[in-house]
mmCIF file of the C-alpha atoms, coordinates in Angstrom:
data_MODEL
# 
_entry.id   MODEL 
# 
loop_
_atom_site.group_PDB 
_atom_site.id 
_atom_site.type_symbol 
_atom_site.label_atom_id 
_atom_site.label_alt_id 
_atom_site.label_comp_id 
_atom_site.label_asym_id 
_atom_site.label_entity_id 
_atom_site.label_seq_id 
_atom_site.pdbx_PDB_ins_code 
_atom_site.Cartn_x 
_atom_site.Cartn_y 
_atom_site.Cartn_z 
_atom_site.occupancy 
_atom_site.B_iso_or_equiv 
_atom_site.pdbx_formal_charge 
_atom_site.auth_seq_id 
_atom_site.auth_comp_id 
_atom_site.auth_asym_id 
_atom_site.auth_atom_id 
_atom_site.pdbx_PDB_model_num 
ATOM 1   C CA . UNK A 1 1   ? -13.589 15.136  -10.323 1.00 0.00 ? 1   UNK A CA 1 
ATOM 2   C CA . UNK A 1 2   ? -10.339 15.694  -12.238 1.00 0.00 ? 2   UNK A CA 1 
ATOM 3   C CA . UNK A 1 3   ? -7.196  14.160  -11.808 1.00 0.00 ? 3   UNK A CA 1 
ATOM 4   C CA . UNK A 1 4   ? -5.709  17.083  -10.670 1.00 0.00 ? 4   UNK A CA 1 
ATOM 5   C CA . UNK A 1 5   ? -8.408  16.934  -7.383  1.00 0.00 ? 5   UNK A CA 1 
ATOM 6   C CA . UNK A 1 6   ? -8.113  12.616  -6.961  1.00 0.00 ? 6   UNK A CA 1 
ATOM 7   C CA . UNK A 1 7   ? -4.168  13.953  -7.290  1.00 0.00 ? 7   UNK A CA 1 
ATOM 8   C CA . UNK A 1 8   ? -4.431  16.444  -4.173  1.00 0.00 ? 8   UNK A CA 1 
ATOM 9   C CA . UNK A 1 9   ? -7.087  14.297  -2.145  1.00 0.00 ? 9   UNK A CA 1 
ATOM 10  C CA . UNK A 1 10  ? -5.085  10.978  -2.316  1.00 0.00 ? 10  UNK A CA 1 
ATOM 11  C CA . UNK A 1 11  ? -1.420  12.392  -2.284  1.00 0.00 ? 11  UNK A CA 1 
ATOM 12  C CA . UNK A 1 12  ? -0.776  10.513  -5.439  1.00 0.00 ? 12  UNK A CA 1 
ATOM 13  C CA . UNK A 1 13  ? 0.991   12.173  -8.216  1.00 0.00 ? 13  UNK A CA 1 
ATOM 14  C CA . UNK A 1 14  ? -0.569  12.700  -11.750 1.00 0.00 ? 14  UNK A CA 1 
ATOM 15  C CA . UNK A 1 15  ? 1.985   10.213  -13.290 1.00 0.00 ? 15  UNK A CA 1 
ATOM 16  C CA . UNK A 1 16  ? 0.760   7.730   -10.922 1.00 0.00 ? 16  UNK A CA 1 
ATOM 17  C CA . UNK A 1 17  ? -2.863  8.337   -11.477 1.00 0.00 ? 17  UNK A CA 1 
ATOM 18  C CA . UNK A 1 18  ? -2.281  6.978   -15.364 1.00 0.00 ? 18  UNK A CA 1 
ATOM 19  C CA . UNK A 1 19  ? 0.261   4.429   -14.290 1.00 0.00 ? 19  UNK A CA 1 
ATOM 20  C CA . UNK A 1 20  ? -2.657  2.983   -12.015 1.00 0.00 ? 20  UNK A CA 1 
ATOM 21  C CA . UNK A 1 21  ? -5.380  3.340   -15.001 1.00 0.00 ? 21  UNK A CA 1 
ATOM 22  C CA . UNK A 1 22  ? -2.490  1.572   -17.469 1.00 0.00 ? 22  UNK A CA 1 
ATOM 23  C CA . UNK A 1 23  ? -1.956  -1.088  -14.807 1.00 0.00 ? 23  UNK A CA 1 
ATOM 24  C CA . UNK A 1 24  ? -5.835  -1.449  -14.553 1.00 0.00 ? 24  UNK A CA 1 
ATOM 25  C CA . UNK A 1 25  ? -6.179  -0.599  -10.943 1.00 0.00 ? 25  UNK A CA 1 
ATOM 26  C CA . UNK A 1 26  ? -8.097  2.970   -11.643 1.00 0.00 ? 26  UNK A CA 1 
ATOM 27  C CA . UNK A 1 27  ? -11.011 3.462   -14.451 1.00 0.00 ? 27  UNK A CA 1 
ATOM 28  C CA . UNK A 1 28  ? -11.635 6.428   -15.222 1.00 0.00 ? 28  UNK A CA 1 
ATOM 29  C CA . UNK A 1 29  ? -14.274 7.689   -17.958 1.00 0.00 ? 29  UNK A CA 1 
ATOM 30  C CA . UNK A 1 30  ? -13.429 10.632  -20.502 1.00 0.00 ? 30  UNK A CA 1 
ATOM 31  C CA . UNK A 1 31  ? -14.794 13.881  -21.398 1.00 0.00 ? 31  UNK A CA 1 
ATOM 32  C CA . UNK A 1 32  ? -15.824 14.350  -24.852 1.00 0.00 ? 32  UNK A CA 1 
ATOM 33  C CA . UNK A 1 33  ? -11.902 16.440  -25.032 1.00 0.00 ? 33  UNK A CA 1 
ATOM 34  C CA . UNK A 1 34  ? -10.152 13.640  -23.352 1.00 0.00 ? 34  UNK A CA 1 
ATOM 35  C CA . UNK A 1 35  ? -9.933  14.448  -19.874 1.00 0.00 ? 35  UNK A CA 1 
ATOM 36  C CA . UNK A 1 36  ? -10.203 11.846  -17.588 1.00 0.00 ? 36  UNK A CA 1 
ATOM 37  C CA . UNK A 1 37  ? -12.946 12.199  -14.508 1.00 0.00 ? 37  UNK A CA 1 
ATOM 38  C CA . UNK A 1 38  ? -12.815 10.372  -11.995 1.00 0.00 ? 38  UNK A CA 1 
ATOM 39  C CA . UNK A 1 39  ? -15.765 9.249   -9.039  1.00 0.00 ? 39  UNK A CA 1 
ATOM 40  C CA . UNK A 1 40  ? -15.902 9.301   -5.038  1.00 0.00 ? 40  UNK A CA 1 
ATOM 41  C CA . UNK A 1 41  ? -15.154 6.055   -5.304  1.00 0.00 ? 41  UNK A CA 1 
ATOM 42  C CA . UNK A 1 42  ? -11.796 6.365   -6.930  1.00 0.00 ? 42  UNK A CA 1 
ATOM 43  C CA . UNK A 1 43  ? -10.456 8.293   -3.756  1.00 0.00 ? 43  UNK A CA 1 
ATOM 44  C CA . UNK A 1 44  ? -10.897 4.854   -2.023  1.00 0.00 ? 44  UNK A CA 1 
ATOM 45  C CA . UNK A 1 45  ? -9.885  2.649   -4.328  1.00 0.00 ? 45  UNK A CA 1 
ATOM 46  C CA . UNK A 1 46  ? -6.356  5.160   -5.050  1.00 0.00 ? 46  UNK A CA 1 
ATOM 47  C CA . UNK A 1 47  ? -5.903  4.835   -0.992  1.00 0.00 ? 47  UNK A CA 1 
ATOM 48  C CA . UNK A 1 48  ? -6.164  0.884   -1.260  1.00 0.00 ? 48  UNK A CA 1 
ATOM 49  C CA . UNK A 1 49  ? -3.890  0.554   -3.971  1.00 0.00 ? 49  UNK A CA 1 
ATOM 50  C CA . UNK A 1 50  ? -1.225  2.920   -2.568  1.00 0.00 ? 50  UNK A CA 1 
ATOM 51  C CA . UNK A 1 51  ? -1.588  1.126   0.420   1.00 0.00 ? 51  UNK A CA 1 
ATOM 52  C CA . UNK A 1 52  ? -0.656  -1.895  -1.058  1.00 0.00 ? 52  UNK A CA 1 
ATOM 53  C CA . UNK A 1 53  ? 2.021   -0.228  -3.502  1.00 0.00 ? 53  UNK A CA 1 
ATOM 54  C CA . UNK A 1 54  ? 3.666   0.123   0.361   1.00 0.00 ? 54  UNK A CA 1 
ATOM 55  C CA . UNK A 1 55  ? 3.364   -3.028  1.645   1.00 0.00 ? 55  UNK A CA 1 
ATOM 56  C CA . UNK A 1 56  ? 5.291   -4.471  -1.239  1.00 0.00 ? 56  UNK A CA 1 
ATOM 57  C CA . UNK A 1 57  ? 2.134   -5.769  -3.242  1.00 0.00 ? 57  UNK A CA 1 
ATOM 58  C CA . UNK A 1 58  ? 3.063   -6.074  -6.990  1.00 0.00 ? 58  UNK A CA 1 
ATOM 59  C CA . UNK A 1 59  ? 0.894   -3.951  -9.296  1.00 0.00 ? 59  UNK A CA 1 
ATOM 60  C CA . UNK A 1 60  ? -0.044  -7.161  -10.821 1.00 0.00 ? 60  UNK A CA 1 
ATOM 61  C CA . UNK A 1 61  ? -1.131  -8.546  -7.955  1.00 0.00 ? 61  UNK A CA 1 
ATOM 62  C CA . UNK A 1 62  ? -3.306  -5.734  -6.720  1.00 0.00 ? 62  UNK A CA 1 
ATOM 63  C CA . UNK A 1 63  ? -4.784  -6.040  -10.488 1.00 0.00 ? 63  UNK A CA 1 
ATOM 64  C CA . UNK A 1 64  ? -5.614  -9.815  -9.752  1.00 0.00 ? 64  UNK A CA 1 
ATOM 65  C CA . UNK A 1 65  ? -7.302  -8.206  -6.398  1.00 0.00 ? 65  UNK A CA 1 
ATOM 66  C CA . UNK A 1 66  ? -9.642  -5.277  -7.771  1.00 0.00 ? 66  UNK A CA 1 
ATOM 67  C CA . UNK A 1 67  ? -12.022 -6.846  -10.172 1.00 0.00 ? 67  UNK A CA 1 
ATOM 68  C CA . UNK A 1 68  ? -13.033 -8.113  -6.743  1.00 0.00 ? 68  UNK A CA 1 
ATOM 69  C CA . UNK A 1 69  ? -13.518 -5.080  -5.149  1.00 0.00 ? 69  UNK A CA 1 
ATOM 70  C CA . UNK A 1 70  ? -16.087 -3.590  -8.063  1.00 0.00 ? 70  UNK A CA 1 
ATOM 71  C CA . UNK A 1 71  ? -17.170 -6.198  -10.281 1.00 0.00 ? 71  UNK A CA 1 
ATOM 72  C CA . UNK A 1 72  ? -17.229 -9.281  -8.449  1.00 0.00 ? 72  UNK A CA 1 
ATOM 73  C CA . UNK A 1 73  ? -18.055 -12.766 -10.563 1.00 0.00 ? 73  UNK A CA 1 
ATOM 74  C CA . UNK A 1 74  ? -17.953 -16.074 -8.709  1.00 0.00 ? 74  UNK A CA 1 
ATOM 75  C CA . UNK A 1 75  ? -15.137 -17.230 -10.607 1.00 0.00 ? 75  UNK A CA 1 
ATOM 76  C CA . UNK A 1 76  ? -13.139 -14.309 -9.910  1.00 0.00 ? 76  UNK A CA 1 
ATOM 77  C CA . UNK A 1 77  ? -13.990 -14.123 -6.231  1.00 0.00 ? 77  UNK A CA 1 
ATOM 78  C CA . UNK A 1 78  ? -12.446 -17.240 -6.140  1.00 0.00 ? 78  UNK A CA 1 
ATOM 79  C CA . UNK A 1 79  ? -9.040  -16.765 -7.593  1.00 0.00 ? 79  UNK A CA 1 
ATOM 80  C CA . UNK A 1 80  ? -8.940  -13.582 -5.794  1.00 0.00 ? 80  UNK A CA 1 
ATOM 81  C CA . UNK A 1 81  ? -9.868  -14.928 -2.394  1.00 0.00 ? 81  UNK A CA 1 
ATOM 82  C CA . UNK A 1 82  ? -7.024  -17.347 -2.925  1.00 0.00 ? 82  UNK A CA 1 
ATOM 83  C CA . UNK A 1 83  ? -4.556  -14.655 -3.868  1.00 0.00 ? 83  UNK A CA 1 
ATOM 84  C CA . UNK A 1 84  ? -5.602  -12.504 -0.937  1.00 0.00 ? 84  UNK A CA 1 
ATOM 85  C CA . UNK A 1 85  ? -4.962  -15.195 1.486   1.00 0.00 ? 85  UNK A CA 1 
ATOM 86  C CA . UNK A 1 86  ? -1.581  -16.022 0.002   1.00 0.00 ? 86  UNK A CA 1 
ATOM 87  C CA . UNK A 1 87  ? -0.575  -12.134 0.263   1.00 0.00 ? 87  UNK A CA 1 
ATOM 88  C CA . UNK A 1 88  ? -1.991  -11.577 3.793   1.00 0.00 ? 88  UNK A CA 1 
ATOM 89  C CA . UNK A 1 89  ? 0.611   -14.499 4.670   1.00 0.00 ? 89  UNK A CA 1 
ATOM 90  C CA . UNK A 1 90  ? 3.091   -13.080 3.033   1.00 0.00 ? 90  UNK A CA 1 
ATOM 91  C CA . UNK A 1 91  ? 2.344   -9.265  5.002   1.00 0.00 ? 91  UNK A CA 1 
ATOM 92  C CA . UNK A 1 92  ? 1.753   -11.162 8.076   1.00 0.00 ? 92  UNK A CA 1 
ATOM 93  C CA . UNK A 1 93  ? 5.229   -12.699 7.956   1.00 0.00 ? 93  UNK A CA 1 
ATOM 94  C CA . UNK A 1 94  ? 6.688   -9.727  6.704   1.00 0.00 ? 94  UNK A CA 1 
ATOM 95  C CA . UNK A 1 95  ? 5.331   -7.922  9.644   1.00 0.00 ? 95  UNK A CA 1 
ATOM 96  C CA . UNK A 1 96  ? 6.491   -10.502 12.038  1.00 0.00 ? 96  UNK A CA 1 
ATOM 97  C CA . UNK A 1 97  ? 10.193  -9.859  10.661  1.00 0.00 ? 97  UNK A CA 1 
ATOM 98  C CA . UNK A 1 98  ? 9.763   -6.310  11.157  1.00 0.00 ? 98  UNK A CA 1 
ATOM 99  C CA . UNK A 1 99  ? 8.624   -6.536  14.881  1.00 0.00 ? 99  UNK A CA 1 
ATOM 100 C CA . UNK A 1 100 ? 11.819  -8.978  15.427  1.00 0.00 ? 100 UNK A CA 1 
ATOM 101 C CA . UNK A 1 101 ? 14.536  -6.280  13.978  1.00 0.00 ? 101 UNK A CA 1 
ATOM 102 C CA . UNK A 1 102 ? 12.398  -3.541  16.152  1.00 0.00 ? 102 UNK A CA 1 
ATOM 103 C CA . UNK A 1 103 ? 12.838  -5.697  19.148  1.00 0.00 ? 103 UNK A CA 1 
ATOM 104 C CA . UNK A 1 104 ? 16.507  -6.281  18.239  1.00 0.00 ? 104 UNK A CA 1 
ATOM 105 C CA . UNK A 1 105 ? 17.484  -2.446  17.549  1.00 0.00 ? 105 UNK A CA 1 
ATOM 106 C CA . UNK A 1 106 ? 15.411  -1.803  21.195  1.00 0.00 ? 106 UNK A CA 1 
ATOM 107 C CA . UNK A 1 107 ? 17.947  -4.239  22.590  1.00 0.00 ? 107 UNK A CA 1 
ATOM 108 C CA . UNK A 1 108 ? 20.729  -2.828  21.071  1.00 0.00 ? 108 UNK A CA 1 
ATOM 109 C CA . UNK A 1 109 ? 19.438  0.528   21.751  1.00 0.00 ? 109 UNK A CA 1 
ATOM 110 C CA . UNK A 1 110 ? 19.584  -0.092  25.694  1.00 0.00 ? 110 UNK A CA 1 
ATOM 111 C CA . UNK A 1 111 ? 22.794  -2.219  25.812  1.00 0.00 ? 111 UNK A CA 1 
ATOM 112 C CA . UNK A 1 112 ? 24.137  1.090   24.245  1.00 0.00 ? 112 UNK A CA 1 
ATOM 113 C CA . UNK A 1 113 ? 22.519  3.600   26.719  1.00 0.00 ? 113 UNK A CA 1 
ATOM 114 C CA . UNK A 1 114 ? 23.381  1.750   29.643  1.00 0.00 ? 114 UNK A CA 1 
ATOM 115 C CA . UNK A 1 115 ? 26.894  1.502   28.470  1.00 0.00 ? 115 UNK A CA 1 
ATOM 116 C CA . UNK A 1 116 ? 27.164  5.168   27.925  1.00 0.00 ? 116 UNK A CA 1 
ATOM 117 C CA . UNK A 1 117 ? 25.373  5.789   31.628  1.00 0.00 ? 117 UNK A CA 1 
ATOM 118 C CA . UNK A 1 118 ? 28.576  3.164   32.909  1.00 0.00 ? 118 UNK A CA 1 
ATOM 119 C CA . UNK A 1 119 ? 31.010  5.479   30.625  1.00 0.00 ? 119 UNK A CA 1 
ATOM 120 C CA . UNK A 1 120 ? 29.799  8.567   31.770  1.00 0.00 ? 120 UNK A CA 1 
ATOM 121 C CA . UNK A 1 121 ? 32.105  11.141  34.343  1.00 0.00 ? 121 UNK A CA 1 
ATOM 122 C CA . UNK A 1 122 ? 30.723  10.412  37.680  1.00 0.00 ? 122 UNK A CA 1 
ATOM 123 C CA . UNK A 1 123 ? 28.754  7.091   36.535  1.00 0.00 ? 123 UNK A CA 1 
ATOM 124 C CA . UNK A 1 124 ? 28.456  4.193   38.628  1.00 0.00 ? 124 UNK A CA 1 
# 
């Protein structure tokens, strides 16, 4: 497929298509013009990375992460397995944060309504 196509099936823009490929989180391989084509497999792989693009994951980081996810070596398994680890940490506590301000603003959220029931005409 085209970039255009990986652009409309993934939701990611053109620009970010060769940002990933300059970053070394997409291959692609090129037409004898230049065009770029892309595989199945890149819709996956575009998902992942965008995915972790929104979790905060440097681009550097998720480039540490891929050669895992298509050309595994022992070596790199290793470092990668390590980095993983130290970023699912980092998302788990980030997470954890999050559901603390969510509880918070749901506290706030019904101090405020009952206040506005006590405030209301004809309230208790």
């Amino acid at each position: 497929m085209r970039i255009g196509e990986l652009s409309a099936r993934t939701g990611a823009s053109r620009r970010s298509l060769r940002y990933y490929e300059e970053q070394g989180l997409l291959v692609s391989s090129r037409s004898p013009s230049g065009q770029r084509h892309y595989e199945e497999e890149h819709v996956r792989r575009v998902r992942l990375v965008r995915a972790f693009l929104a979790a905060g994951v440097p681009s550097a980081t998720i480039a540490e992460m891929v050669p895992c996810m298509s050309e595994p070596t022992e070596d790199r398994a290793r470092r990668a397995l390590d980095l993983m680890g130290r970023e699912r940490v980092r998302l788990s506590e980030a997470i954890d944060a999050l559901a603390t301000a969510r509880n918070a603003l749901d506290h706030l959220i019904e101090d405020n309504r009952a206040y506005l029931e006590r405030s209301a005409p004809g309230g208790p």
